[in-house]
C-alpha positions, 0 to 999 in steps of 0.5 A: 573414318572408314576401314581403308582410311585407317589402314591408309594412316596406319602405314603413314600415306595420305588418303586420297580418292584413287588409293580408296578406290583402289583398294576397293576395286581389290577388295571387290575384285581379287586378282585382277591385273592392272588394266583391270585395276584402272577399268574398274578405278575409272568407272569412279574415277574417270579422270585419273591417269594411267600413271596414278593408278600404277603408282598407288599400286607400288605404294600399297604393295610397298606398305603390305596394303595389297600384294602383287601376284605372277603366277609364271607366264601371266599377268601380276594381279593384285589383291587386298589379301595380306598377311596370311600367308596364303596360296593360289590355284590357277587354271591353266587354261582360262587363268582364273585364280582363287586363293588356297590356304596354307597347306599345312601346319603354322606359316611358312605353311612348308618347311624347307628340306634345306633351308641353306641357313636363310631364316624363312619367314613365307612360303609361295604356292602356286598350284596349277590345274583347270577351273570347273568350268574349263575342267567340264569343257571335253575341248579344254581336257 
């Protein structure tokens, strides 16, 4: 049985031929959106509807398999990356996205100055700024 049909199984879904390659097209690609997600699926999978894919996406992000990201004005993006608590730097001009780890100290990673009583149990950071390729370009400064 291969990893991602255990982790199929252990949140009580049927595996099936698009939830694995979803999942592997999230593993080997991080952060893309869904029109990328169906691309990548198709190139396997070249029957499988539009519909599918949006689907098996609710459902993994549903049982924490993959989480969905939406960095302020783009696209969501997905990525099998889960449970760590992490964070994302995005260029502000091409919109390449790479993880960051937590900032500091134990997740949440940030301690509210106030926390309005709410029991915090995750922080999201989006840090902003241009890629290397960008940040070396003189017309993108």
């Amino acid at each position: 049985m291969s990893d991602f049909e255990a982790q199929l199984r252990a949140v009580s879904l049927r595996v099936t031929r698009p939830r694995l390659a979803v999942l592997a097209a999230l593993r080997d690609h991080p952060h893309v959106d869904t029109e990328t997600v169906i691309a990548l699926v198709r190139a396997d999978l070249p029957t499988v509807s539009h519909q599918t894919i949006y689907d098996v996406l609710r459902a993994l992000t549903e049982t924490g398999l993959i989480r969905r990201i939406q960095p302020a004005g783009a696209l969501a993006r997905y990525e099998t990356r889960v449970g760590d608590n992490h964070h994302h730097v995005v260029c502000r001009s091409c919109g390449a996205i790479a993880d960051v780890d937590c900032a500091v100290g134990p997740a949440p990673c940030l301690t509210a100055s106030d926390d309005h009583g709410f029991v915090i149990d995750e922080a999201e950071v989006v840090y902003w700024g241009l890629c290397p390729g960008c940040a070396a370009d003189p017309v993108q400064r």
